[in-house]
N, C-alpha and C positions, 0 to 999 in steps of 0.2 A: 467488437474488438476487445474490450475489457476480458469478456470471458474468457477470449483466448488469451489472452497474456495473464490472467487465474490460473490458466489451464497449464500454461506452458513452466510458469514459475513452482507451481507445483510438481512438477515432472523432478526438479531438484530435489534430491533426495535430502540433503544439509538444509533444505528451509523449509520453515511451518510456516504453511501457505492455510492463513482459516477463505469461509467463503463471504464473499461481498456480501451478504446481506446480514452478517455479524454487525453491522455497522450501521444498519438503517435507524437504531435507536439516537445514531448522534445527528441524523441528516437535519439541517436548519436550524440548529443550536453551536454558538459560539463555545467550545472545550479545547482543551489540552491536549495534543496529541500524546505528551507524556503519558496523561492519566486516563485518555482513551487506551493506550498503547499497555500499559497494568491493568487492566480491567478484562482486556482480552485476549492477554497473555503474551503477546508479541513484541517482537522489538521494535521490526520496521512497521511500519505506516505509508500506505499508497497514499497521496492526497491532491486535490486538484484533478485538472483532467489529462486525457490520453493525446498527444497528437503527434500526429503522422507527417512524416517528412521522407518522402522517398520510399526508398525501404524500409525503415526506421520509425519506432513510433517510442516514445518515451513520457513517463512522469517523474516526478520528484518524490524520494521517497526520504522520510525523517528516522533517523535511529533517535529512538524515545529515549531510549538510558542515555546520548549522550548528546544530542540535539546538533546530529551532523547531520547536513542533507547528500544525498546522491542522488544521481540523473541514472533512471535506467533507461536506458537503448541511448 
């Protein structure tokens, strides 16, 4: 399920979608999403997991420059 919501958010032509394993250097280290989020160029930040509700499947995602969260789906 991840892939395809990579896949689909990339389809948005206004958002720089990098690919999930950009990220595996932070996996099981306590960081910043700010200073993860300047390192690899982006704003938002996927974090946590995926879950499915019906139709719908959502995570939280963090804007690094202003530390405001939104719920996607």
């Amino acid at each position: 399920m991840v892939e395809e919501i990579i896949t689909a958010l990339s389809r948005i032509h206004w958002l720089f979608v990098i690919a999930r394993n950009s990220t595996y250097t932070y996996k099981g280290r306590a960081v910043d999403v700010k200073q993860v989020g300047r390192e690899l160029g982006v704003r938002y930040v996927l974090e946590g997991s995926v879950r499915k509700a019906g139709e719908r499947c959502g995570s939280p995602a963090v804007d690094r420059c202003g530390d405001r969260h939104a719920s996607l789906g």
